[in-house]
N, C-alpha and C positions, 0 to 999 in steps of 0.2 A: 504494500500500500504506500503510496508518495505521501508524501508532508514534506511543508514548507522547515527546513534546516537554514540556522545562521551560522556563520565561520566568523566570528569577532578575534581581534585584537588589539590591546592598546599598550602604547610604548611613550617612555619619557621623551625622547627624543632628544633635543640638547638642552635638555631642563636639567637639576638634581634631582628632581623629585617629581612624582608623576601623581595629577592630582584626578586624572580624568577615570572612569572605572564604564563596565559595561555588564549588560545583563545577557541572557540566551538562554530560554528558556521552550527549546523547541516542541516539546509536546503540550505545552498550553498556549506554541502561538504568540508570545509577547520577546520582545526586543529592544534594548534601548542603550544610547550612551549616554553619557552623564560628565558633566566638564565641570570640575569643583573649581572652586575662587576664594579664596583668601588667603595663599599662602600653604606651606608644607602643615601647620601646625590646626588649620579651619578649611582649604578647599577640601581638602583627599579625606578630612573627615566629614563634612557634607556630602561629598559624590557620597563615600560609604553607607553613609545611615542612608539616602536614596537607594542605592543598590540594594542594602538590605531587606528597602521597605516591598521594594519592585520582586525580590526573591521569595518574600516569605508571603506574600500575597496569594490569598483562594479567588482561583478564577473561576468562572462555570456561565452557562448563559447566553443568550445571542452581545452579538458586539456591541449594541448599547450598554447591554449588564456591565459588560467589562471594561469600558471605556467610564463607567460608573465607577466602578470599584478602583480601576489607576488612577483616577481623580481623587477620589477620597485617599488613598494610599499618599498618595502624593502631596496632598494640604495636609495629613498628619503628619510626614515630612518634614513640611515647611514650620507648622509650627514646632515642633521638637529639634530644628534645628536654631530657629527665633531665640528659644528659652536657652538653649546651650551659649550660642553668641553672646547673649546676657546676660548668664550668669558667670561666665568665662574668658571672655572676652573682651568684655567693653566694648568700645566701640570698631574696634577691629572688625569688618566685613566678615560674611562667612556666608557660602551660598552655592549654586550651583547650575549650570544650563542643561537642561535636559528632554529627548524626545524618547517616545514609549513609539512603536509599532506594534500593533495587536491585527494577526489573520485567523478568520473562523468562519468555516461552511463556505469559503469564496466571497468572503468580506474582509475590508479592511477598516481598523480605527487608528488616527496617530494620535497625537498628544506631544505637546511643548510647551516649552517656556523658554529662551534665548534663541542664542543664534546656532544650538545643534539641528543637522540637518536630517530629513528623509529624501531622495531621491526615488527616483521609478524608472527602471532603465526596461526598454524596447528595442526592437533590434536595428530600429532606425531612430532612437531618440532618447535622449536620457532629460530629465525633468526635476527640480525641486519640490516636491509636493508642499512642503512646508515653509512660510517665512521667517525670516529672521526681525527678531523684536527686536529691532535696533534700529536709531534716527535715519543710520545711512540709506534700509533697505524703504524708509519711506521715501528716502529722495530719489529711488532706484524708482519707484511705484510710481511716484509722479511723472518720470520721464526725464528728471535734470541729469542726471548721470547713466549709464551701464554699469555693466557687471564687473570689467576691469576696473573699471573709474572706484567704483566702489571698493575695491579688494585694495588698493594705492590709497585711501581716504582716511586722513588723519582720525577720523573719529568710528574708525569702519570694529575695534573692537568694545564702543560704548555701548549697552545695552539697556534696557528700561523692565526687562522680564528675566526676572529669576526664581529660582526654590530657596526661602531664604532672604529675599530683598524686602520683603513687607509681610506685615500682619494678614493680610488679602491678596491670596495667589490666583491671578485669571490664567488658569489655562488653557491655550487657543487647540483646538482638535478639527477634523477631517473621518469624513468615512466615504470608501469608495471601495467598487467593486473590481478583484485584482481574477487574472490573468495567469494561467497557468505556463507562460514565453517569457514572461515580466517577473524582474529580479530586482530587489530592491538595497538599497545602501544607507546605512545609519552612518554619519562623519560625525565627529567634534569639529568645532572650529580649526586646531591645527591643522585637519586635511585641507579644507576648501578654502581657508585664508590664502590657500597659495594654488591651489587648482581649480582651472576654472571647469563651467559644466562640459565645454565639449572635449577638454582633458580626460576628466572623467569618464565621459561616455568612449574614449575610444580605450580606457584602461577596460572596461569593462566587455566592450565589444570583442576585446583581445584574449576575456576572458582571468585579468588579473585576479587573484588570489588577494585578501583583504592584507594579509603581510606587502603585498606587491605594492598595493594602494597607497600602505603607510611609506613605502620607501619613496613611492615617487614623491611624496609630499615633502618629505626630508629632503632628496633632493633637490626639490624645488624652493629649499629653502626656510621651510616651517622653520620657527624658534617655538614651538608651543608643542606641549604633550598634542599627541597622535592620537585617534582611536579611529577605528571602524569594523562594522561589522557589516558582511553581503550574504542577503538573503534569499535563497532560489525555493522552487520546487524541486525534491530528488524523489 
């Protein structure tokens, strides 16, 4: 019997310390990377309590149920990682970007908060499903910049949506119906700050391997932890 399999990896790259974490949870269908912020001592332990919350999570249900339930996983998250920055940290930042991919019955739900990405790769087209909650990707929306202009943009790592950034987490979601040709890519910012989509799309066309993925983005430059994870039908 086929099912949807993800092949994740995530690597410091030329950081010390790797704050970014990932989930793969192929028989309930859920997926996600997770980009911590604040440092070795508050990012890598935010992504964590998120990873944890996304692993220990009961799933069941059509994809609204569970697009329910990673919601709620997620804003408990948010606040247990609130109380810790506060009672720990002071005002020190502490937080994290992150998308879920959830596939069931030939449905899809994502889920985000920053700029981690979902992609949808076809065999003549690869796609963002998801936007990035950051100033730049509105000036992208409106039409003052592209996609390069954007990746070169002093403000292109500012963001306004995190796990972690406020008392009141909105998290933005999608549901569409997937494709059994159609392979999908969960990045962190360190991959796609430096690859652009039709980079992407031909790593993929070529059939890269997610370790492959992370290399070309190191070559290309990243200075940020790396993650991704590519998810097909097998």
């Amino acid at each position: 019997m086929s099912c949807w399999r993800g092949q994740g990896r995530t690597h410091a790259g030329r950081r010390p310390a790797n704050e970014d974490a990932l989930v793969c949870r192929d028989g309930e269908g859920l997926w996600a990377v997770i980009d911590g912020m604040g440092g070795h001592d508050a990012g890598d332990l935010a992504a964590t309590m998120i990873r944890h919350a996304l692993e220990n999570l009961a799933l069941g249900g059509s994809i609204a149920h569970r697009l329910l339930a990673v919601d709620a996983a997620l804003q408990s998250a948010n606040h247990a990682i609130r109380h810790h920055a506060a009672m720990h940290l002071g005002s020190k930042p502490m937080g994290a970007t992150v998308v879920v991919l959830l596939i069931h019955d030939g449905e899809a739900g994502v889920l985000w908060a920053g700029d981690a990405r979902l992609y949808r790769h076809e065999a003549s087209r690869t796609s963002a499903i998801t936007k990035d909650h950051t100033p730049v990707q509105a000036l992208v929306d409106a039409g003052e910049i592209n996609e390069e202009e954007a990746m070169r943009h002093p403000r292109s790592h500012v963001i306004y949506q995190a796990i972690g950034n406020g008392d009141k987490l909105k998290l933005e979601q999608a549901r569409f119906v997937v494709e059994a040709d159609q392979q999908f890519l969960l990045t962190t910012d360190g991959v796609h700050s430096v690859l652009r989509v039709p980079e992407i799309h031909q790593l993929l066309v070529e059939g890269a391997s997610e370790s492959a993925i992370l290399k070309a983005a190191l070559n290309a430059g990243s200075r940020d932890n790396v993650t991704a994870i590519k998810i097909a039908l097998t």
